[in-house]
C-alpha positions in Angstrom: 0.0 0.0 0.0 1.4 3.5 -0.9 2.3 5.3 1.4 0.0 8.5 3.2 0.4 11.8 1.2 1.3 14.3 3.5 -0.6 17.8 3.7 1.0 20.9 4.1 -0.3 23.4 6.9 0.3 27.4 5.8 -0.5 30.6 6.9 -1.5 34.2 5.4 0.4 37.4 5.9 -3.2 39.6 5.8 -1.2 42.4 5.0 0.9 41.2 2.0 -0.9 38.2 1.2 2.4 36.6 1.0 1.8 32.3 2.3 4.2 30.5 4.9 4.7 28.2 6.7 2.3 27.7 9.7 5.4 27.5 12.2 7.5 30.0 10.9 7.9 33.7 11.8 7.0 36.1 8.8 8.7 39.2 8.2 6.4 41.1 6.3 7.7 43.6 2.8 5.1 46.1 3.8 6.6 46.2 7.4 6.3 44.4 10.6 6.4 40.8 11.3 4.0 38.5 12.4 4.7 36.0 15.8 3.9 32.5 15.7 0.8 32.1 18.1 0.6 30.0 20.9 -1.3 27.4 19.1 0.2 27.9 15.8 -2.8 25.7 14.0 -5.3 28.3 14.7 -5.8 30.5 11.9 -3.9 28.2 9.9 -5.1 26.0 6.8 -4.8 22.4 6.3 -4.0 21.5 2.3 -5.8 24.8 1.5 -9.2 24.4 1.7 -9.8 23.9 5.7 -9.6 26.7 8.2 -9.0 26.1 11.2 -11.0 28.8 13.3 -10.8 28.0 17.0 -9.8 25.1 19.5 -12.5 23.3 20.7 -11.3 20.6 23.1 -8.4 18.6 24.0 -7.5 15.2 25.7 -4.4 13.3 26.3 -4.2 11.7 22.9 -5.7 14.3 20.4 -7.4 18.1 20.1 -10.3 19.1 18.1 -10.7 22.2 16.5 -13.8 24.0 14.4 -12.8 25.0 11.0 -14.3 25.8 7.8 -14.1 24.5 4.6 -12.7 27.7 2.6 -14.7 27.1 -0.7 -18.4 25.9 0.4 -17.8 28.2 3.2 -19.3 24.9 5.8 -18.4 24.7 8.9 -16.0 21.0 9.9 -14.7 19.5 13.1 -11.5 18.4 12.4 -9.6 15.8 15.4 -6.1 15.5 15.0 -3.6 13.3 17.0 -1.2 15.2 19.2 2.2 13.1 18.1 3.8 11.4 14.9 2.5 8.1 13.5 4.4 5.2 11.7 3.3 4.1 8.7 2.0 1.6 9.8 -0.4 3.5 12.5 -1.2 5.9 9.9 -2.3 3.6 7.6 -4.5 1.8 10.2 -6.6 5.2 10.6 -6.5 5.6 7.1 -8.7 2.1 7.1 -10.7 3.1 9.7 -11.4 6.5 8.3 -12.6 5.0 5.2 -14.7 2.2 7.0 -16.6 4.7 8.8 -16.9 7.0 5.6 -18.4 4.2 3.7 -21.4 3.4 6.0 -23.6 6.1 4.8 -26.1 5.8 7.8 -28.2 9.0 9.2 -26.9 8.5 12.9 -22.9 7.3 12.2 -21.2 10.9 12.0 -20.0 11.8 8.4 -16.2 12.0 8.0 -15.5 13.6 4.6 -11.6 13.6 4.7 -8.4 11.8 6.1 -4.5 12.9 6.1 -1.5 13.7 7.4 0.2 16.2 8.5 3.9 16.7 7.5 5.0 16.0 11.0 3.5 12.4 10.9 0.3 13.3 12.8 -2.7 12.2 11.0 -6.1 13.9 11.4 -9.7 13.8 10.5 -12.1 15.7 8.8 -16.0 15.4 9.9 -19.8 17.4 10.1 -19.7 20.1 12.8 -22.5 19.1 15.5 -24.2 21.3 17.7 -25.9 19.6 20.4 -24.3 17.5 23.8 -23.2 13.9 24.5 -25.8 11.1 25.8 -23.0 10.8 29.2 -23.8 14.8 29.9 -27.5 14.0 29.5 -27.5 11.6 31.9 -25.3 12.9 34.4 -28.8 15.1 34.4 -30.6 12.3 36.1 -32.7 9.1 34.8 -34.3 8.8 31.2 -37.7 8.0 31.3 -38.4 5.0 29.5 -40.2 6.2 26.0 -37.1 8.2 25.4 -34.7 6.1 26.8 -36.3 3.4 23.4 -35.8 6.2 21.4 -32.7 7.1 21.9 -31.6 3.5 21.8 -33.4 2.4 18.6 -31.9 5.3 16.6 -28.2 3.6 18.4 -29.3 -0.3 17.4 -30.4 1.2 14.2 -26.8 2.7 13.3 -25.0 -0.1 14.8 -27.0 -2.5 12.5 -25.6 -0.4 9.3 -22.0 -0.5 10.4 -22.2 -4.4 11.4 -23.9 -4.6 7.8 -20.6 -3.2 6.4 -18.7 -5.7 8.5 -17.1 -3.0 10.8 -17.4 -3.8 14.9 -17.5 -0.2 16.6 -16.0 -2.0 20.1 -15.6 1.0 22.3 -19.5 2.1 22.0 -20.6 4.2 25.3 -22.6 7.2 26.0 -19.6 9.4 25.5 -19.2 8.7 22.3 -23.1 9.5 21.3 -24.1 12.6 20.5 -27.7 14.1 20.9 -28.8 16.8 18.7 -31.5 18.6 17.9 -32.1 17.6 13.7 -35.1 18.2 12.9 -37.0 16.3 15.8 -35.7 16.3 19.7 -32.8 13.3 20.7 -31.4 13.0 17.2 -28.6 10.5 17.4 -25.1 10.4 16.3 -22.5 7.6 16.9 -18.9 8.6 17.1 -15.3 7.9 17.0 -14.5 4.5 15.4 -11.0 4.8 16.7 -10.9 1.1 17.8 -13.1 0.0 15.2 -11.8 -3.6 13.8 -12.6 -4.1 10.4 -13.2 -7.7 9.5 -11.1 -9.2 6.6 -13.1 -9.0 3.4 -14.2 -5.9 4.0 -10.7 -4.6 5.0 -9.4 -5.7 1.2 -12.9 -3.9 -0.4 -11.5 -0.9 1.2 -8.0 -1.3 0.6 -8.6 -2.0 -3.6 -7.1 -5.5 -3.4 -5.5 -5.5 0.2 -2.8 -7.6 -1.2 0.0 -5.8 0.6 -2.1 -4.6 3.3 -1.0 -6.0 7.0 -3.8 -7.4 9.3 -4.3 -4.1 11.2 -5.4 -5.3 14.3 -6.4 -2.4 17.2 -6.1 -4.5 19.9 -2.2 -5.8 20.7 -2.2 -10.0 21.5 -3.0 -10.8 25.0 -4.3 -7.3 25.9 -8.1 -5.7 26.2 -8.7 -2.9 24.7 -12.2 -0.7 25.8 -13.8 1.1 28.3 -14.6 -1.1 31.6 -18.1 0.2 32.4 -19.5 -1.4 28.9 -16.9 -4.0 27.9 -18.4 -7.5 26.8 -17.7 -10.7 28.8 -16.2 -11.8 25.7 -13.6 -8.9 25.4 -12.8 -9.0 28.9 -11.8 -12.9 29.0 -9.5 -12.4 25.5 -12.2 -14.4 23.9 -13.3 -15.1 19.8 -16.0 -11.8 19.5 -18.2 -10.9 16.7 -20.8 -7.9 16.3 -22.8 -8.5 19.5 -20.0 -7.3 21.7 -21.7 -3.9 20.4 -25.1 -4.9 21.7 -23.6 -5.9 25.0 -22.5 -2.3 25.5 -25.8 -1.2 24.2 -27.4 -2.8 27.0 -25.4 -1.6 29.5 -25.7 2.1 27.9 -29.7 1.3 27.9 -29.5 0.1 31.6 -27.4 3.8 32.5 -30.0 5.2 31.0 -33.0 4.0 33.1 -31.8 4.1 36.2 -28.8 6.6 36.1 -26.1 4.0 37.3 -23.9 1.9 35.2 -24.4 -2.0 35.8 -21.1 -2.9 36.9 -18.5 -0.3 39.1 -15.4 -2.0 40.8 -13.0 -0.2 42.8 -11.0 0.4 39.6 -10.8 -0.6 35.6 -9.9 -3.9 36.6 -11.9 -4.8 38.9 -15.0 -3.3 37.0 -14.1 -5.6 33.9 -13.9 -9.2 36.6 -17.4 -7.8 37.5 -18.7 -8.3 33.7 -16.8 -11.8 33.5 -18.0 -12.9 37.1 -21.4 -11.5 38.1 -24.8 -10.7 36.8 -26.4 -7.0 37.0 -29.3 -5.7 39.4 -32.2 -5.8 37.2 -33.1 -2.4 36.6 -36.7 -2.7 38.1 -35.0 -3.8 41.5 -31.6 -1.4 41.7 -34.7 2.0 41.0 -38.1 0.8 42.0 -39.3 3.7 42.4 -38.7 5.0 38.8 -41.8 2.3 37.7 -39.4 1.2 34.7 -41.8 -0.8 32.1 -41.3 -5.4 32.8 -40.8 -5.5 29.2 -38.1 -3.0 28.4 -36.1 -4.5 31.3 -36.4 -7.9 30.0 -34.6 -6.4 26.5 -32.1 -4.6 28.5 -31.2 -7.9 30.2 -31.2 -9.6 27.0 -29.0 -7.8 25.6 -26.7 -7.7 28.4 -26.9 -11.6 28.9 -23.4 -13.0 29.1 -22.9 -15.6 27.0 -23.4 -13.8 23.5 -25.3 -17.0 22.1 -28.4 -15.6 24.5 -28.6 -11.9 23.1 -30.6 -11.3 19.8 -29.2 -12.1 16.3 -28.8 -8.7 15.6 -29.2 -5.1 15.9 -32.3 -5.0 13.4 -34.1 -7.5 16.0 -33.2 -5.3 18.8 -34.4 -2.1 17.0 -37.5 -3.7 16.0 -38.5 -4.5 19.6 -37.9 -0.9 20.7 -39.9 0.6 18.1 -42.8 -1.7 19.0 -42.8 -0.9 22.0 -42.5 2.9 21.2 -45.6 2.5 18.7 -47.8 0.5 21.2 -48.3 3.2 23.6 -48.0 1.6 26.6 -45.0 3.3 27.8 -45.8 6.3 29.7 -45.2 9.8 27.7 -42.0 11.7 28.3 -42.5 15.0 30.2 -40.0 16.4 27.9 -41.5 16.9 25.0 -45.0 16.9 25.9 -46.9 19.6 23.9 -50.0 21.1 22.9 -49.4 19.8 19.5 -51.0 15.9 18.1 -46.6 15.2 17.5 -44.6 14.2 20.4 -41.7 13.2 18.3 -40.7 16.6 16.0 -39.9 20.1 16.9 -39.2 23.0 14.9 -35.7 22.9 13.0 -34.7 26.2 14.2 -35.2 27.8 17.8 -37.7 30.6 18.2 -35.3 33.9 19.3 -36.7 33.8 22.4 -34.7 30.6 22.9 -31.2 29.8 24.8 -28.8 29.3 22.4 -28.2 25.3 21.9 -24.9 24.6 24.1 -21.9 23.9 21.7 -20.2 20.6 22.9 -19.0 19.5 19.8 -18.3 15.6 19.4 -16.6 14.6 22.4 -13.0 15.1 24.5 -9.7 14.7 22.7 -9.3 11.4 23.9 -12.0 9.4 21.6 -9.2 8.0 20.1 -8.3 6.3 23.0 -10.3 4.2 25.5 -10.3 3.5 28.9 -8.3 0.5 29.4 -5.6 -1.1 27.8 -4.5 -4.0 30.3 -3.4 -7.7 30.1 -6.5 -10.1 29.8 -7.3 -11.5 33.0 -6.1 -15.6 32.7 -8.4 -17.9 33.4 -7.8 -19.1 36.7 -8.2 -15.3 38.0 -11.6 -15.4 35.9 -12.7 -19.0 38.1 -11.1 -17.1 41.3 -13.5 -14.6 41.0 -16.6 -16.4 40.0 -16.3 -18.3 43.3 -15.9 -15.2 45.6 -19.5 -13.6 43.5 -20.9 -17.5 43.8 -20.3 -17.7 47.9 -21.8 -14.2 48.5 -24.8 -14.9 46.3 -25.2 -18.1 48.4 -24.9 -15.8 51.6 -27.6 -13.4 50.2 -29.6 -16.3 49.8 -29.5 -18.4 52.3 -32.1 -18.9 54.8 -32.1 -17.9 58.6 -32.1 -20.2 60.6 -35.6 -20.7 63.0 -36.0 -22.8 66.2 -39.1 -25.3 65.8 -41.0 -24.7 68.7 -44.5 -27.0 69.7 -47.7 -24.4 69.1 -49.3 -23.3 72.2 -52.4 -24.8 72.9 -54.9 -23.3 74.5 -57.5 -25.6 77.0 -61.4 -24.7 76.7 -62.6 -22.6 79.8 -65.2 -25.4 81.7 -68.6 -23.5 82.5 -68.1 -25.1 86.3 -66.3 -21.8 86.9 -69.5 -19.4 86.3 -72.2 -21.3 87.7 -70.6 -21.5 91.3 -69.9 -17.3 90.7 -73.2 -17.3 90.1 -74.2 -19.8 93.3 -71.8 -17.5 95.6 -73.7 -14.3 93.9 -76.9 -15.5 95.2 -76.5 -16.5 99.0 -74.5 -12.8 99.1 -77.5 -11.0 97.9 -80.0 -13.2 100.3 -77.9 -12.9 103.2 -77.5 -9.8 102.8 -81.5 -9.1 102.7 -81.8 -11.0 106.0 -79.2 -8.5 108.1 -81.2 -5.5 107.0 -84.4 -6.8 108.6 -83.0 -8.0 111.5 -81.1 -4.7 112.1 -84.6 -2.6 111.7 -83.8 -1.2 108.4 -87.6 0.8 108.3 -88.3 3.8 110.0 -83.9 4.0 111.1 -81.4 6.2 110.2 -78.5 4.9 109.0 -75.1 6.4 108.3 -74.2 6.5 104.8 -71.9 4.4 103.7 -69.1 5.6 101.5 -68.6 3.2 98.4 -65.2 3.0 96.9 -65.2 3.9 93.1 -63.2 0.2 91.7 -64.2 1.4 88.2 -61.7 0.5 86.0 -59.2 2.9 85.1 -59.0 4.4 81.6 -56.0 3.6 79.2 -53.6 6.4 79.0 -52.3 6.7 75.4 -48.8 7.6 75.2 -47.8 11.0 73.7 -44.7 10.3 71.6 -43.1 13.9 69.9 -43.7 14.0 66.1 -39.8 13.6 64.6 -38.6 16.8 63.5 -38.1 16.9 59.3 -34.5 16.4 58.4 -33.0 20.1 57.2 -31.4 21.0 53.9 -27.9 22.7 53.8 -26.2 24.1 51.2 -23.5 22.0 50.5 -20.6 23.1 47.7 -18.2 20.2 46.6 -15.0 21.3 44.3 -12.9 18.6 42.5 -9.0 18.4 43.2 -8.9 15.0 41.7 -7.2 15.5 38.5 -9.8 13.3 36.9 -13.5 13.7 35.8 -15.3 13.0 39.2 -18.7 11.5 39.4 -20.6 12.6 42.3 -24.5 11.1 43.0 -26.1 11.7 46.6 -29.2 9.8 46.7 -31.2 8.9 43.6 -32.0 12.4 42.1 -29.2 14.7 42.8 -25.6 14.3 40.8 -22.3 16.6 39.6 -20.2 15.5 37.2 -17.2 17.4 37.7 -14.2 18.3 35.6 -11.0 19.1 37.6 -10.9 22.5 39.6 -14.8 22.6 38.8 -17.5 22.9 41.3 -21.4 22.9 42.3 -23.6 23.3 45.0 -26.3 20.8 45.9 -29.3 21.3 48.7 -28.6 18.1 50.9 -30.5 16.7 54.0 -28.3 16.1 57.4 -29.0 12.0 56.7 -28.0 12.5 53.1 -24.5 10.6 51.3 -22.7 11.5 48.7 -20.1 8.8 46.4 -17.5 10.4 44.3 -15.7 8.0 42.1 -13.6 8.5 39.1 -12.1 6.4 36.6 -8.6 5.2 37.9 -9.5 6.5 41.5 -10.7 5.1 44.5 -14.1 5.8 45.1 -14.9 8.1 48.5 -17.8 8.2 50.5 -18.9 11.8 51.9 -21.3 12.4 55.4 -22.9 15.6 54.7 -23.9 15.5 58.5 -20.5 15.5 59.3 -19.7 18.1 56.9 -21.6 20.4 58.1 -20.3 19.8 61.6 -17.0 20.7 60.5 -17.9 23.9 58.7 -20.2 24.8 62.1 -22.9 26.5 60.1 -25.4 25.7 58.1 -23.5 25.6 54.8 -20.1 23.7 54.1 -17.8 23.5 51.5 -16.3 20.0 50.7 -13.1 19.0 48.6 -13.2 15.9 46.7 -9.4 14.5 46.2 -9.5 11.1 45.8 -6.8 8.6 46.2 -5.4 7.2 42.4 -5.9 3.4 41.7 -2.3 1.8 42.3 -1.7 0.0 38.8 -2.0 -3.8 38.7 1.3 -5.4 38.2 0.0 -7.7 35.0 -1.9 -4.3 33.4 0.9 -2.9 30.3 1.6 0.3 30.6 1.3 2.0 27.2 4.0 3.0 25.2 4.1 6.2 23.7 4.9 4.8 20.6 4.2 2.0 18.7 1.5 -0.5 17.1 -0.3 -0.4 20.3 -0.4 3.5 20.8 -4.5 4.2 21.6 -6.1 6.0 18.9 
């Protein structure tokens, strides 16, 4: 396979017109010179037709940027890695570039353009989208169930056009879907193939011929590749996978979305992906009750999360058909959100009235879609059997019985009537003996003392007066992020933060309320707001979230920074 062109990056003296080089200083003829910015990219073009208008966001593999395509005047996201390539890395994106041009699907995001720069690093060139990513939605809170089909059957419905094209996504999870606003509310995008593999035949189809072209796999020999929270069982244990590791992260995405919680959390990456291999999740109706989550959308959730990939549906078509039945049935309850006045729950108008907020601008996701999660040595098998024994005996300990004494009934004789009739015997000779002193003592025409007659009434019942409990109070509580991570904080089953580092927010907590912060490669932390308050000795207290980094296992690889297994 030839090798990548490379594209040339330039800038323009707006004075003289004169073109440069993007790094270098320009002394302008007409006087004055121009500095090289701090980001020299920005104001830059790319092979001399994209713009590159403003930085947009950044992670620890790549940065995005908005630009603008210089002839049609259309505005383009363009991601670009932040170091060199080989060739053989750059021709691996080059693959995957084309495989996720090719698919040609309403909700896969639309990359129009691939290269390289001539320092090595390649980029990409994609549709600009206004709108946010389904993990900031529901870092909002629970979905309610009509929109969490929605939402899903537009994913299964993408998913089932890439799987068509023989392309596995493999890193799918609600940071890498974007929700917009197209025409009708939750409009779905999927993003960021970086990890895509790209089965054989289809790899050569894309190649023209593929006769010299290596097998480009994403995933290094006896590592997993993915993100912990949604990785298949399959994955995890190193195993043969096909397309329905996909679904197994849709069901887990689809699960997040009902009840706000992701199925599985461990202590750390590890530890999460034992708890895919080893255990099997809450159903959704149990772990939020109270959220009244429809018996048959659970039982598709769990389908598509069942372990053994045999058990989940043939494909995404079958799972996107059984959400859009149930979405045309109308037995799920309507969605709040976009109740209106109007007969159409499902469209809104394509542009905002002025009266509107502006839409939020997060555009595609972090700098670090080309990377995922965890990269660490498959677990071996006798780890996997460790494991499943430690979830077996504490399922056996929930389950097993308490132990009860037998004890022999009580039985209870039948009162005789002897009992009464001698009361009753007794009763009588009182009363006539009783008769026979008051005539003998001249009870006619004599004056007696009255007697005083004890009152042996029976006394009345007190009821005991018990103080109602006072309500617990609300405090103001403010929690900032030190952790140099994205921290997740959820205090009871309504109120959440997610938190970049530095950031903050305030939450109205009750003294009995608890907090969890946890953060991928952290420790997770458990916070009193009772006894923050008592620290702070008024009513409102400030708390700092710093949690403790996960200590790396010793069998987990650290990535190089170079190489055939660099993260993309």
């Amino acid at each position: 396979m030839n090798d990548v062109p490379t594209t040339g990056v330039t800038r323009v003296c707006q004075n003289c017109q004169q073109v440069y080089g993007y790094k270098d200083q320009h002394a302008c003829p007409k006087g004055g010179s121009s500095q090289v910015p701090q980001d020299p990219l920005v104001g830059a073009t790319l092979g001399g037709r994209y713009l590159i208008e403003s930085f947009l966001s950044s992670g620890g593999m790549g940065v995005v940027y908005r630009a603008k395509h210089t002839v049609l005047d259309k505005p383009l996201a363009i991601k670009l890695l932040r170091e060199a390539q080989d060739p053989m890395m750059q021709q691996r994106f080059l693959l995957e570039a084309k495989s996720a041009c090719h698919i040609g699907h309403e909700n896969i995001v639309d990359i129009t353009d691939f290269g390289v720069l001539d320092d090595g690093r390649p980029y990409l060139v994609m549709e600009f989208l206004q709108g946010q990513s389904l993990e900031a939605v529901i870092a909002k809170g629970a979905l309610p169930p009509l929109r969490t089909c929605r939402i899903a059957e537009q994913i299964a419905r993408g998913l089932h056009a890439v799987h068509s094209k023989g392309i596995v996504h493999r890193d799918l999870k609600p940071g890498n879907i974007f929700i917009l606003e197209r025409g009708r509310k939750d409009f779905v995008k999927i993003l960021d193939f970086g990890i895509a593999k790209v089965m054989a035949g289809t790899r050569e189809s894309l190649s023209g011929g593929g006769a010299n072209l290596p097998n480009l796999r994403a995933t290094a020999t006896g590592t997993v590749l993915g993100t912990p929270e949604y990785l298949s069982p399959e994955q995890g244990a190193g195993e043969a996978f096909d397309a329905r590791v996909d679904q197994y992260a849709l069901g887990c995405i689809m699960y997040e979305m009902l009840t706000g919680q992701v199925p599985f959390r461990g202590n750390g990456p590890m530890s999460t992906l034992m708890k895919h291999l080893t255990e099997k999740p809450i159903p959704p109706r149990k772990r939020r009750p109270e959220l009244n989550i429809p018996e048959s959308l659970e039982k598709i959730v769990l389908k598509a999360m069942a372990q053994q990939k045999e058990n989940r549906y043939a494909n995404m078509d079958e799972l996107a058909n059984l959400l859009q039945e149930l979405i045309d049935r109308g037995s799920l309850p309507p969605d709040p959100a976009v109740m209106r006045p109007s007969s159409s729950l499902q469209t809104v108008p394509s542009t905002p009235s002025p009266a509107s907020p502006p839409i939020e601008l997060s555009p595609l996701t972090s700098g670090d879609a080309f990377a995922p999660t965890l990269q660490a040595a498959i677990p071996t098998k006798e780890e996997i059997a460790k494991e499943k024994a430690k979830a077996g005996r504490a399922d056996t300990e929930q389950r097993q019985p308490i132990p009860t004494e037998r004890v022999a009934p009580i039985v209870v004789p039948k009162p005789s009537r002897l009992p009464k009739v001698l009361l009753g015997v007794a009763g009588a000779m009182v009363l006539l003996l009783a008769v026979v002193l008051v005539l003998k003592l001249g009870f006619f025409g004599k004056t007696t003392q009255p007697s005083v007659v004890a009152d042996l009434g029976q006394a009345q019942p007190v009821t005991p007066q018990t103080d109602p409990q006072p309500a617990a109070s609300e405090h103001k509580v403010s929690f900032e992020n030190k952790t140099a991570g994205k921290v997740t904080l959820l205090c009871g089953s309504k109120k959440s933060c997610l938190l970049d580092h530095t950031k903050s927010c305030e939450l109205m907590l009750t003294d009995d309320s608890k907090c969890e912060a946890s953060a991928t490669g952290y420790h997770s932390r458990s916070i009193e707001v009772a006894d923050a308050i008592k620290r702070a000795g008024k009513v409102t207290a400030q708390v700092t979230i710093q949690l403790e980094a996960e200590k790396s296992s010793g069998k987990s690889k650290k990535p190089k920074s170079k190489g055939k297994t660099k993260k993309r």
